[in-house]
N, C-alpha and C positions, 0 to 999 in steps of 0.2 A: 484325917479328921472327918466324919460325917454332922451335917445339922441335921436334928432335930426337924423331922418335915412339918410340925405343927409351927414352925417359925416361919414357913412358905405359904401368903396366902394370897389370893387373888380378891383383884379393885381392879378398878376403872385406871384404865392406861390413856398417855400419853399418847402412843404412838398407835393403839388401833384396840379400838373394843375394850375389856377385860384383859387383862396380862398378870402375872404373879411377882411378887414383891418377897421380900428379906424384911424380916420385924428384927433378927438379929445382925451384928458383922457377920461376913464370911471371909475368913484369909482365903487369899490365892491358893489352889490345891485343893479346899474342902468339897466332897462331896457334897452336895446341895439335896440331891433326891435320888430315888429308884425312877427312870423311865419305864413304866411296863405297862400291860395292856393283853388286847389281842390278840397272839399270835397268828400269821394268817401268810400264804403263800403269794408269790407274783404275779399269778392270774388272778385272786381275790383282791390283791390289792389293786391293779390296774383297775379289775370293774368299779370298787368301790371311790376311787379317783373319780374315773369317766361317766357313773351312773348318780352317783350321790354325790361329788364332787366334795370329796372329804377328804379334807388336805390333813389331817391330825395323825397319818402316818409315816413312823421311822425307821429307816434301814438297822439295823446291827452287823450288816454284813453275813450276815445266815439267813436272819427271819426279818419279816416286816410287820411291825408291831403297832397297829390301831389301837390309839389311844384316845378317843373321841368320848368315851364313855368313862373317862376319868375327870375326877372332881379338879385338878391342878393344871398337870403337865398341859395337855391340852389349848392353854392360855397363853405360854410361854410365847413372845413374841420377836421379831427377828429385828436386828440392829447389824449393822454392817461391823460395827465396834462394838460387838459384842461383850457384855461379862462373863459368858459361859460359853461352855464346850458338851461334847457329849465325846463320852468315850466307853469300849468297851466294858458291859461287866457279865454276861453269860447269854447261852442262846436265845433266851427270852427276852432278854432287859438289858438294860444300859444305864449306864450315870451322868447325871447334869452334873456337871463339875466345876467349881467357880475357875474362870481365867487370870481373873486379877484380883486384889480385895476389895471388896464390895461392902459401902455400907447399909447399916440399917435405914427400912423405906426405899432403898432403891428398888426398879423395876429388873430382872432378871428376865438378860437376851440370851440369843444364840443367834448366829449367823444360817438361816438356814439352807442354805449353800447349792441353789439352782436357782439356774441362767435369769428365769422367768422373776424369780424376785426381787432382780436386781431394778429392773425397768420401770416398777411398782414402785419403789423403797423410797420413801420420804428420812429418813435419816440424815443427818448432817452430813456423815461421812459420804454416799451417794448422791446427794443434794450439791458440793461439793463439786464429787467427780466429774457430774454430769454436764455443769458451769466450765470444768477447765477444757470438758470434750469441745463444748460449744462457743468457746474462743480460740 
């Protein structure tokens, strides 16, 4: 099952800035969106990291796809308990893929999965962990 991407839209988040939201359900398994963008190599991405510190790029496991210049994806923000996954869908792009069912109005995460976001992360889940490290 795919939604509908005009059901994904972005508001003022919770947890940092602007983030994207579900105006409809999404069962576990549905496709949520096309992650895509501009495809672009490891030495461009590394610069535009280091020079423009533009964190809005995703691996696919071939290419590294800057998505900074997109009206959604872009937003998506990172929860340790994420509702979302990202998984293969071709050399270009990828799919945001619900994890669990998700209802209407909620904010749509992903776990964005490096060391450096963990340290940062205000999330329950991390907020949490952080507490049992420091007793």
């Amino acid at each position: 099952m795919k939604i509908e991407e005009s059901n994904v839209i972005v508001a003022p988040s919770g947890i940092h800035g602007d983030g994207i939201f579900t105006a409809v359900d999404i069962p576990e398994g549905a496709k949520v969106m096309v992650i895509s963008g501009e495809v672009i190599d490891s030495d461009e991405c590394e610069r535009r990291e280091n020079e423009e510190n533009n964190v809005y790029i995703f691996w696919n496991g071939d290419n590294y796809i800057d998505v900074s210049m997109t009206g959604k994806i872009k937003y998506i923000n990172h929860n340790c308990d994420a509702n979302c996954h990202v998984e293969d869908r071709n050399e270009s792009s990828l799919w945001l893929v619900a994890s669990r069912d998700i209802k209407s109005g909620e904010e749509l995460t992903i776990d964005y999965g490096y060391d450096e976001i963990y340290e940062s992360c205000s999330c329950g889940g991390c907020e949490d962990e952080s507490e049992s490290e420091i007793t």
